[in-house]
Backbone as numpy.savetxt, mean C-alpha at the origin, in Angstrom:
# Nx Ny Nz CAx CAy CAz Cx Cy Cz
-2.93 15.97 -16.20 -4.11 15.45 -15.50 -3.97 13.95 -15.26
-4.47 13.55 -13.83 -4.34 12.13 -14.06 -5.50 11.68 -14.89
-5.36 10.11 -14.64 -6.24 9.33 -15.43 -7.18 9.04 -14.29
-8.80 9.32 -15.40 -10.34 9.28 -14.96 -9.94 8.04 -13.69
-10.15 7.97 -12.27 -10.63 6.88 -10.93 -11.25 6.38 -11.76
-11.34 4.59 -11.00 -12.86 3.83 -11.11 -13.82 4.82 -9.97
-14.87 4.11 -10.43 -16.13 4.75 -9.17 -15.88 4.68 -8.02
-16.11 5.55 -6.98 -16.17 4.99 -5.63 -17.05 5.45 -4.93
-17.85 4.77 -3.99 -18.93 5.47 -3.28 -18.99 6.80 -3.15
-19.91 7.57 -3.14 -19.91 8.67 -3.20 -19.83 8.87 -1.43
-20.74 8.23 -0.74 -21.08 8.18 0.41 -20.08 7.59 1.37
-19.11 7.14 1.36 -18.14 7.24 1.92 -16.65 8.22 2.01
-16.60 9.38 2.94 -15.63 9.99 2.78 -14.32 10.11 3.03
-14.45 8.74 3.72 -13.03 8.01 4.15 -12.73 6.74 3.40
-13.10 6.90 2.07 -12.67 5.54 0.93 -11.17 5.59 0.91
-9.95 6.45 0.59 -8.72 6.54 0.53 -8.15 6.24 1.39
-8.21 6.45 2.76 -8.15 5.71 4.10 -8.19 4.88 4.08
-6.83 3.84 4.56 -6.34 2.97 4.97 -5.17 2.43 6.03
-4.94 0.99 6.50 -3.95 1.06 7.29 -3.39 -0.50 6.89
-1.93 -0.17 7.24 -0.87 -1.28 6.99 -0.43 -2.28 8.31
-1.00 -3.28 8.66 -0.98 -3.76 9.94 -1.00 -5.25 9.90
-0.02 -5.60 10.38 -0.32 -7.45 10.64 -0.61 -8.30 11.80
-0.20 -7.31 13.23 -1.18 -7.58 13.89 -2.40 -6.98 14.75
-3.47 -7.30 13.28 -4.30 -6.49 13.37 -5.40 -7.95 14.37
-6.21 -6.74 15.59 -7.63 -8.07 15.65 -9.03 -7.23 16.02
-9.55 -8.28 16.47 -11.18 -8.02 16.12 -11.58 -6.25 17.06
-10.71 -6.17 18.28 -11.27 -4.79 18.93 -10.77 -3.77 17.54
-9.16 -3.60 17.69 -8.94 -2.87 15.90 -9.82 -2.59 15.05
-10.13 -4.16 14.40 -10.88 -3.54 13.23 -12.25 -2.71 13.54
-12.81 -3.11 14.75 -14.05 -2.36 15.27 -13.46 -1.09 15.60
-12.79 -0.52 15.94 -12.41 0.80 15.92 -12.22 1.27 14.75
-11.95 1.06 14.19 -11.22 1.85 12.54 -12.71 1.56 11.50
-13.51 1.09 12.25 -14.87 0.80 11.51 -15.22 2.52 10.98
-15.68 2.95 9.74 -16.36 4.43 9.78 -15.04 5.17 9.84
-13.46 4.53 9.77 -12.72 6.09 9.42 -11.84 5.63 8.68
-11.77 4.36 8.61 -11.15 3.72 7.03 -11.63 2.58 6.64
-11.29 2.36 5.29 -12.32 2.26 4.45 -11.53 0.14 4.04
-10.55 -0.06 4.23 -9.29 -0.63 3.63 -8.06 -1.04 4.48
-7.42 -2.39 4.33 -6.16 -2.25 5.03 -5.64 -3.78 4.37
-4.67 -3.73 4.37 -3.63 -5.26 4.61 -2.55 -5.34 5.49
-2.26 -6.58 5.33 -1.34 -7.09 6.14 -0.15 -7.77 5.43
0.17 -7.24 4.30 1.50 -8.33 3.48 1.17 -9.70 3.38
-0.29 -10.22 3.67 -0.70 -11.71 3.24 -1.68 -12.09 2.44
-2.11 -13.04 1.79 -2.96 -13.35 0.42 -3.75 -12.95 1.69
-3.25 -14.19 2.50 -5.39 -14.42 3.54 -4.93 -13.64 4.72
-5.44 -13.02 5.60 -5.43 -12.39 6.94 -5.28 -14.02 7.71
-3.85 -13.94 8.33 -3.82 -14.90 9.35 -4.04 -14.70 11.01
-4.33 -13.64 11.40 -5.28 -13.08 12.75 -6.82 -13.10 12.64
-7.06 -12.47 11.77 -8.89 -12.28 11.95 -9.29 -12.51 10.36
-10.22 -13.35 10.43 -10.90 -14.12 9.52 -11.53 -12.61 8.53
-11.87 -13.33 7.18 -12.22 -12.06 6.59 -14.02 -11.68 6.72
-14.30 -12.87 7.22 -15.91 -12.59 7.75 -15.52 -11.15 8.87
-14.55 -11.16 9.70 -14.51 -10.17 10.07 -14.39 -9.00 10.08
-13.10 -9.00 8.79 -13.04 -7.48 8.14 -14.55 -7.17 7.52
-15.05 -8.19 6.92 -16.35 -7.60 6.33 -17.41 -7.28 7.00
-17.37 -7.96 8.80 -18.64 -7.35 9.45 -18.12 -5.91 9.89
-16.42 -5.69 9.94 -16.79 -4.10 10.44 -16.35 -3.56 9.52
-17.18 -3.63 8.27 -16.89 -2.72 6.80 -16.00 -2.21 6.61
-14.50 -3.24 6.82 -13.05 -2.80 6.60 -13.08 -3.50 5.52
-12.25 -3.09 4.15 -11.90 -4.16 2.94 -10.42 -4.82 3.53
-10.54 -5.94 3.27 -9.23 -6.72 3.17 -9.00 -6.98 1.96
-7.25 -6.51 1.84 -7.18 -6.44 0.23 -5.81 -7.28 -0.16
-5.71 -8.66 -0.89 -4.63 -9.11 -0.46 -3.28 -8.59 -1.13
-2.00 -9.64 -1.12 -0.83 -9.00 -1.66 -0.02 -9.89 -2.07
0.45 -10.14 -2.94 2.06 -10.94 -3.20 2.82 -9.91 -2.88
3.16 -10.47 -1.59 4.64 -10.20 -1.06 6.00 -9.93 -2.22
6.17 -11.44 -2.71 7.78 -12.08 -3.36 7.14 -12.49 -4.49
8.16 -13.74 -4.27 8.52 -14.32 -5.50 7.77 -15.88 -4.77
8.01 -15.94 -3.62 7.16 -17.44 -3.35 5.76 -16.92 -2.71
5.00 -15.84 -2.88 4.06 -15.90 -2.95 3.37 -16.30 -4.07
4.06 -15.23 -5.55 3.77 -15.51 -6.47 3.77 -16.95 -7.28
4.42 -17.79 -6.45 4.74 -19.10 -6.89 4.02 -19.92 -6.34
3.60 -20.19 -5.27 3.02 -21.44 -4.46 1.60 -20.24 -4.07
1.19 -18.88 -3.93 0.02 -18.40 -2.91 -1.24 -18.51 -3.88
-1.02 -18.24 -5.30 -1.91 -17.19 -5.99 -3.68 -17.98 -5.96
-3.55 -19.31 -5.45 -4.77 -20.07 -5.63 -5.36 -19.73 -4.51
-4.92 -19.16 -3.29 -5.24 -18.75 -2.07 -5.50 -17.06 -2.01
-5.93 -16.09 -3.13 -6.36 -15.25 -3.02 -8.03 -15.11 -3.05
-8.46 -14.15 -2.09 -9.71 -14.49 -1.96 -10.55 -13.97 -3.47
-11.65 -15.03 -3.79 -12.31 -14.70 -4.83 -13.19 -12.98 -4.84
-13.47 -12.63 -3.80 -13.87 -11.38 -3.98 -13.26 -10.43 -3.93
-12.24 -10.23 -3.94 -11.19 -9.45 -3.75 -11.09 -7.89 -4.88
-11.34 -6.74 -4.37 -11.74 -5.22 -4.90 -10.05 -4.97 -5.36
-9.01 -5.27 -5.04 -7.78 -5.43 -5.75 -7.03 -6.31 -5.40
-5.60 -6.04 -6.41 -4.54 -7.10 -5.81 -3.43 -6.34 -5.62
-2.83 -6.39 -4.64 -1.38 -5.60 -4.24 0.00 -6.28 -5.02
0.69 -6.25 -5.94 1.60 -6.62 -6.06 3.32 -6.34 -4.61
4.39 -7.16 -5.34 5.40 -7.26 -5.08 5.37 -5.68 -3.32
6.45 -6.12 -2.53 6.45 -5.06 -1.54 7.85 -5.02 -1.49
8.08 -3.82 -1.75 9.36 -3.30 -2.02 10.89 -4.00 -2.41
10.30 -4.04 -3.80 11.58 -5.41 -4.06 12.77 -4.82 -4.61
12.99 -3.56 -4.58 14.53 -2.95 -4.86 14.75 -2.60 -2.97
14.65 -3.46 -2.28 14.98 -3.50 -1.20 15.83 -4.95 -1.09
17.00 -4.89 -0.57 17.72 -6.89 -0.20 16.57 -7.18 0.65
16.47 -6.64 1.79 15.85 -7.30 3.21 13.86 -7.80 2.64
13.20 -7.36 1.68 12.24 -7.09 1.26 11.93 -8.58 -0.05
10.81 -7.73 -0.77 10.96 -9.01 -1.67 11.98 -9.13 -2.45
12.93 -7.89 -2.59 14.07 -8.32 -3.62 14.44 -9.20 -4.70
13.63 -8.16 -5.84 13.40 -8.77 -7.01 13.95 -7.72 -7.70
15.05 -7.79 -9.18 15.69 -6.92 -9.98 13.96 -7.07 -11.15
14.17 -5.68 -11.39 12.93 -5.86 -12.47 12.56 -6.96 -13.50
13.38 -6.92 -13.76 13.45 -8.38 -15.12 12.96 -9.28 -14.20
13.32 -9.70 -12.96 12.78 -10.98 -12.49 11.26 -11.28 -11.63
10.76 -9.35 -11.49 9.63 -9.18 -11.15 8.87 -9.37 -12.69
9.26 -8.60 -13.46 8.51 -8.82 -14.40 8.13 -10.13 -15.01
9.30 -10.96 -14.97 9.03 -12.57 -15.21 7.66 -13.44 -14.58
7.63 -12.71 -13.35 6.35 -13.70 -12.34 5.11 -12.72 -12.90
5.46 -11.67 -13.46 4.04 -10.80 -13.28 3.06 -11.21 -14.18
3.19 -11.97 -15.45 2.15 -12.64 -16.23 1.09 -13.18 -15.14
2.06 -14.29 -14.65 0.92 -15.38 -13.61 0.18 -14.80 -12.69
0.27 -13.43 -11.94 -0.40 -12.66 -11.40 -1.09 -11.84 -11.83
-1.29 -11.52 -13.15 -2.11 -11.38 -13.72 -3.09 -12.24 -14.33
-2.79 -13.45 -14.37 -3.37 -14.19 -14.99 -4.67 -14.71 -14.04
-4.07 -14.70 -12.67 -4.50 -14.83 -11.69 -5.77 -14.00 -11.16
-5.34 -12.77 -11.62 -6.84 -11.77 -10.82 -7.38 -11.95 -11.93
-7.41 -11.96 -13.26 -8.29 -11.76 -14.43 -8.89 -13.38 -14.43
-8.63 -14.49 -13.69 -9.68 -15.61 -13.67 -10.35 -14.95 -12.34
-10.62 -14.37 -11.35 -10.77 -13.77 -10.50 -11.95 -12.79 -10.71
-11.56 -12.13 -11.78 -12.19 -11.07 -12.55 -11.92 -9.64 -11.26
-10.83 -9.66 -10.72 -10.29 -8.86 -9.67 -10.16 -7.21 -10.18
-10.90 -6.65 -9.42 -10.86 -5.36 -10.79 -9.35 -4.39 -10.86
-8.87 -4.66 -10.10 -7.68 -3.78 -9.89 -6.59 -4.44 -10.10
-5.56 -4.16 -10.41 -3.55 -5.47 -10.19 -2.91 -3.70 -10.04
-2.74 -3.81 -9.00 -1.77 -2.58 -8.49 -0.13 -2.87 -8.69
0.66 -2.22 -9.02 2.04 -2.80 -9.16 3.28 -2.59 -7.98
3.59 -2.98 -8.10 5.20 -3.27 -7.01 5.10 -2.21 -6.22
4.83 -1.86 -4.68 5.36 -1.21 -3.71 6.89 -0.41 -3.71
7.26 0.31 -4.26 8.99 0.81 -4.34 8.70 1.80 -2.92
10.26 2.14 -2.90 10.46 3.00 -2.26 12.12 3.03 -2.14
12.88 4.87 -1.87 14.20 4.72 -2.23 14.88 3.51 -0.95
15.70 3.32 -1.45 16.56 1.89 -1.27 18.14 2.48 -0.42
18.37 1.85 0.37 19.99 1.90 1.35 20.32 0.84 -0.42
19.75 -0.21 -0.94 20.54 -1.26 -1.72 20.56 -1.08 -3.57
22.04 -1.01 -3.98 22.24 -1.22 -5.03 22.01 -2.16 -5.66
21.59 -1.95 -7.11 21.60 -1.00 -7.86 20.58 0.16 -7.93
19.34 -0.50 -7.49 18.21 0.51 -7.16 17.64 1.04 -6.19
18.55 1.98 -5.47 18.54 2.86 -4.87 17.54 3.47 -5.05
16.89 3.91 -6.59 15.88 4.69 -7.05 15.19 4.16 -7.20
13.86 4.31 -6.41 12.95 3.45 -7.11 12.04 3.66 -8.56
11.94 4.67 -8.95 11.68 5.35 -9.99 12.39 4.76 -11.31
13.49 4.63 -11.15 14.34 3.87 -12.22 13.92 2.24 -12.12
13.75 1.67 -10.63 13.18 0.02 -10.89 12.05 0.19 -11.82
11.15 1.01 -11.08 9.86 0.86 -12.59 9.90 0.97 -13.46
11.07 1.98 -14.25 11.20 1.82 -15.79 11.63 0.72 -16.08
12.71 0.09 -15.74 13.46 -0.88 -16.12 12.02 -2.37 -15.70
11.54 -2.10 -14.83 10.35 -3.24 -14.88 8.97 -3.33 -16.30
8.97 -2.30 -16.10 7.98 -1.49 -17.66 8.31 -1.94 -18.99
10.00 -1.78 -18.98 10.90 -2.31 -19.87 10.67 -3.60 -20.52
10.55 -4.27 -19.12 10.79 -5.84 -19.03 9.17 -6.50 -19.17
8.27 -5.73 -19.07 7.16 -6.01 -18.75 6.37 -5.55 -20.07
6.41 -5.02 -20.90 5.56 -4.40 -22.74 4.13 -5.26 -21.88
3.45 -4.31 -22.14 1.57 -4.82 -22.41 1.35 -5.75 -20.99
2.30 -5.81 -20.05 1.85 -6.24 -19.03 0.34 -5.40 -18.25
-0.93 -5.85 -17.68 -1.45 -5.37 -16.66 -1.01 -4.73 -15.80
-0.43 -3.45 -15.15 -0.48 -2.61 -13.97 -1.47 -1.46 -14.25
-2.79 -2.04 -13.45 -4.04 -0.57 -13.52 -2.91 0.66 -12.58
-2.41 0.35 -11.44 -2.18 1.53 -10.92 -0.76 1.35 -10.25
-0.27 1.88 -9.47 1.30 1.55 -8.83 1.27 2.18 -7.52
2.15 1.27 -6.50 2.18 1.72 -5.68 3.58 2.19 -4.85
3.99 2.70 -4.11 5.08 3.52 -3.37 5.05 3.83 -1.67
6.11 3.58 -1.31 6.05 3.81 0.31 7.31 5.09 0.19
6.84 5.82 1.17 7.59 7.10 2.05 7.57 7.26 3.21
8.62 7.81 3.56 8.82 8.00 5.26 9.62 9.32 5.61
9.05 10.25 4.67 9.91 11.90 5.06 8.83 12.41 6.03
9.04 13.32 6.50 8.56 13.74 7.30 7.75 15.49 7.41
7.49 16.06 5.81 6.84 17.40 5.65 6.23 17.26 4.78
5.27 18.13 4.57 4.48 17.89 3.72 4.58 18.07 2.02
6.03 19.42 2.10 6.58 19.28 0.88 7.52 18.35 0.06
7.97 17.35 1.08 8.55 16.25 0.92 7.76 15.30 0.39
6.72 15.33 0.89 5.55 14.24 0.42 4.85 13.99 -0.92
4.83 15.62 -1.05 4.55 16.09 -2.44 5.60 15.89 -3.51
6.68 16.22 -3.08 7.40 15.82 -4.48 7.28 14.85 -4.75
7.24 13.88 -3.89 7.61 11.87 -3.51 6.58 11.74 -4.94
5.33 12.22 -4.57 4.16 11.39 -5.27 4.40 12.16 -6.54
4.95 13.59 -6.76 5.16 13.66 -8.32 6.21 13.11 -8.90
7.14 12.25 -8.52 7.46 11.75 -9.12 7.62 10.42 -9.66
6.66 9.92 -9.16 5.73 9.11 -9.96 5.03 8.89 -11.14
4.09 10.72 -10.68 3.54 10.64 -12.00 3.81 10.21 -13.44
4.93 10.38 -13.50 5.88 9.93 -15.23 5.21 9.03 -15.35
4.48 8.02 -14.58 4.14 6.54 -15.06 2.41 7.07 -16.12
2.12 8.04 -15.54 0.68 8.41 -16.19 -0.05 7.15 -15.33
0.12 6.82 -14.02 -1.14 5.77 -13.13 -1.25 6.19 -12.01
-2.75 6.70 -11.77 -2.79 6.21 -10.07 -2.34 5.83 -9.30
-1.90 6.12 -7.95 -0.75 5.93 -7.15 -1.58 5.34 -5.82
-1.34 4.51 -5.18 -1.39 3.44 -3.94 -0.46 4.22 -3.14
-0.34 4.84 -2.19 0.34 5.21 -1.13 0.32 4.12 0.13
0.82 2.87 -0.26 0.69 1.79 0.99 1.16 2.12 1.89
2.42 2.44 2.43 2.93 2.81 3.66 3.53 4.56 3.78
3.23 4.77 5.03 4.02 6.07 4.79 3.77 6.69 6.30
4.20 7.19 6.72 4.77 7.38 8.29 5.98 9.04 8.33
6.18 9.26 9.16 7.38 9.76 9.59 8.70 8.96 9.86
9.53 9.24 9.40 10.42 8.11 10.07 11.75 8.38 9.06
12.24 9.92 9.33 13.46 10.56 8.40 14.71 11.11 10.02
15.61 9.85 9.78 16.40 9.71 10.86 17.00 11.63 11.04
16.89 12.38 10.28 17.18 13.31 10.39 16.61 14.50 10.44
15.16 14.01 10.82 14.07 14.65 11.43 13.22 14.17 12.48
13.77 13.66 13.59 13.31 12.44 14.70 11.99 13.30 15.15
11.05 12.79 15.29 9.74 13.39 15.58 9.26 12.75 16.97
8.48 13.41 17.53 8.23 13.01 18.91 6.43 12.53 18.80
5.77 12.31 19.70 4.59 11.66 19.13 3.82 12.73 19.06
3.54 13.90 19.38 2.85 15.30 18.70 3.30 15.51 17.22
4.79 15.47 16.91 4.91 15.47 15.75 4.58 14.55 14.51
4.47 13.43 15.31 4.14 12.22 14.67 2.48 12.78 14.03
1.69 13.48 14.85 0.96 13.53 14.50 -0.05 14.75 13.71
0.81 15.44 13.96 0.70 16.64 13.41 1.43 16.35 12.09
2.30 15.90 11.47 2.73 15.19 10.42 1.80 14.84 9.45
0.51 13.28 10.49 -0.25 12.88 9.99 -1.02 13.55 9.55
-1.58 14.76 10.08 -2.28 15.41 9.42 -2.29 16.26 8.20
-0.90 16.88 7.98 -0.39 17.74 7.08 -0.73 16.31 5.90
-0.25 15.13 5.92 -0.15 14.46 4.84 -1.22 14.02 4.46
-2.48 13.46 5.40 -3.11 13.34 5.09 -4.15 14.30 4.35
-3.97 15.84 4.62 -4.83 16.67 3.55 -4.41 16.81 2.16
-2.71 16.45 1.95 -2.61 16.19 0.96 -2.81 15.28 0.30
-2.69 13.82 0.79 -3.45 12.80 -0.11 -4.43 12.52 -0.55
-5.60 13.44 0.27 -6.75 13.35 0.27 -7.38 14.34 -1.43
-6.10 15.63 -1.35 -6.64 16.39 -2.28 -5.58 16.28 -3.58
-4.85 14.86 -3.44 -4.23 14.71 -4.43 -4.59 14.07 -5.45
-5.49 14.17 -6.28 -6.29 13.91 -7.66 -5.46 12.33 -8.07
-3.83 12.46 -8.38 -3.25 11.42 -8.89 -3.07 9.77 -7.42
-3.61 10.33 -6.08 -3.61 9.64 -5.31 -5.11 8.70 -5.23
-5.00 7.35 -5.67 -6.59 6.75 -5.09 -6.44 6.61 -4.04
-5.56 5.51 -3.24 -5.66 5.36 -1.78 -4.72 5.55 -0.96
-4.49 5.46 0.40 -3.41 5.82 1.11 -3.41 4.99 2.88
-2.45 4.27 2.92 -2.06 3.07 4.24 -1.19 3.90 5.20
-1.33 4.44 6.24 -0.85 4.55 7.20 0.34 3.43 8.42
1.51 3.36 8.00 2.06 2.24 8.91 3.10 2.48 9.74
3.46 2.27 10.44 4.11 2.19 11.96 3.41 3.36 12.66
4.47 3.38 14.04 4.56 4.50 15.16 2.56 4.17 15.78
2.51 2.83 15.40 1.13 2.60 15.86 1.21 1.54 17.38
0.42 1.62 18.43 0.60 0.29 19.03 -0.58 0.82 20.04
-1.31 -0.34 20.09 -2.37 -1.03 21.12 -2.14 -0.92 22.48
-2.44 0.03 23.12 -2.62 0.23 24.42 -4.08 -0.30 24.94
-3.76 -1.14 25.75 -5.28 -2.29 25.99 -5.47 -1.38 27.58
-7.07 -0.88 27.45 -7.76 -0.72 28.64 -7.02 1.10 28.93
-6.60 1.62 27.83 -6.37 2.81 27.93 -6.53 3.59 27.10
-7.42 3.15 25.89 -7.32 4.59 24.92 -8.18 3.82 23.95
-9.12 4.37 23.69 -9.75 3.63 22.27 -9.31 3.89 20.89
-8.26 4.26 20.94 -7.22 4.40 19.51 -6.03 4.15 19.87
-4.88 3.81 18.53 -3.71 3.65 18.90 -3.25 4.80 18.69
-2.03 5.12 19.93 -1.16 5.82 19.89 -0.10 5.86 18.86
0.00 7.09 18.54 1.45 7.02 17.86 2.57 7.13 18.37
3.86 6.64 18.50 4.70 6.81 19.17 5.91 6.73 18.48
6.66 7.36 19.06 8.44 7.05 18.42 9.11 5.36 19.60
């Protein structure tokens, strides 16, 4: 069984709903007003639309340490009201924040130290996902070896990106996680398995299969939707998905 959620509105049935977007602006967030609940952009502060804005169209903006120089020079620039904090984004990646556990775990005190003057109710942990880059290919193995490195550190919950493309694929992804015994952040996750090229029906028919599972996945709190998205202006009051 997972572990007891915090509360969440009862009255919202799109709380888990979310989206992963940086350039996000003001028509966006008024669309996605009433069908998600949540989103970031990989930055402490939203550098497109002010957060007076996420908050007039009852989107949460939720920030993130990226790296290692977020964690170093950003953390005074997280907003004081802030419903969580996103750690590290995929740092058993080179191209990414690329951090070996030991050296994530090194910064992770101060980011903790950080939401708890904050009184931030959530510190979500490191974004993984499997890796083209050695040694951690697995991301499953970075978190032990970060866990390792980390004794009595703060992580309320953890998070993970995927990009298979079925729904039984999806499912294993998130059980194997579970080993951690935390709540799981599904920040990014898309289609996008070079050996299942999907066309934009599939793209979306995809979305749907996954999304009934995240929705009825007990060990899942929330879930970010990212790529195969783009802004067609003066033609569609949603974004398309596309390959």
């Amino acid at each position: 069984m997972p572990p007891p959620p915090p509360p969440a509105p009862a009255d919202i049935s799109y709380f888990k709903r979310g989206f992963a977007r940086k350039a996000i602006d003001e028509d966006d967030l008024a669309l996605l007003q009433g069908v998600t609940s949540w989103g970031y952009t990989w930055e402490v502060i939203p550098s497109r639309v002010s957060l007076d804005k996420w908050d007039g169209n009852n989107v949460t903006f939720l920030p993130m340490i990226w790296g290692s120089t977020q964690a170093t020079n950003n953390l005074d620039e997280i907003p004081e009201a802030a419903e969580a904090l996103l750690g590290f984004n995929e740092p058993n990646f080179d191209a990414q924040a690329n951090l070996l556990p030991a050296e994530a775990a090194a910064l992770w005190p101060e980011i903790e130290a950080r939401a708890a003057d904050l009184t931030i109710p959530l510190l979500v942990g490191p974004a993984v996902n499997f890796s083209p880059d050695s040694p951690y290919e697995n991301p499953v193995l970075w978190y032990e070896h970060f866990f390792e490195n980390c004794t009595g550190c703060r992580v309320d919950m953890i998070a993970m990106h995927t990009y298979v493309c079925y729904g039984a694929a999806l499912q294993y992804m998130l059980d194997l996680y579970k080993v951690f015994g935390k709540l799981i952040w599904v920040t990014e996750f898309a289609c996008e398995d070079t050996r299942a090229r999907q066309s934009m029906a599939g793209q979306m028919e995809y979305m749907k299969e996954a999304v009934a599972i995240l929705e009825h996945d007990e060990w899942v709190y929330r879930y970010a939707w990212f790529r195969y998205l783009v802004a067609v202006a003066h033609a569609c009051p949603w974004w398309y998905l596309q390959r």
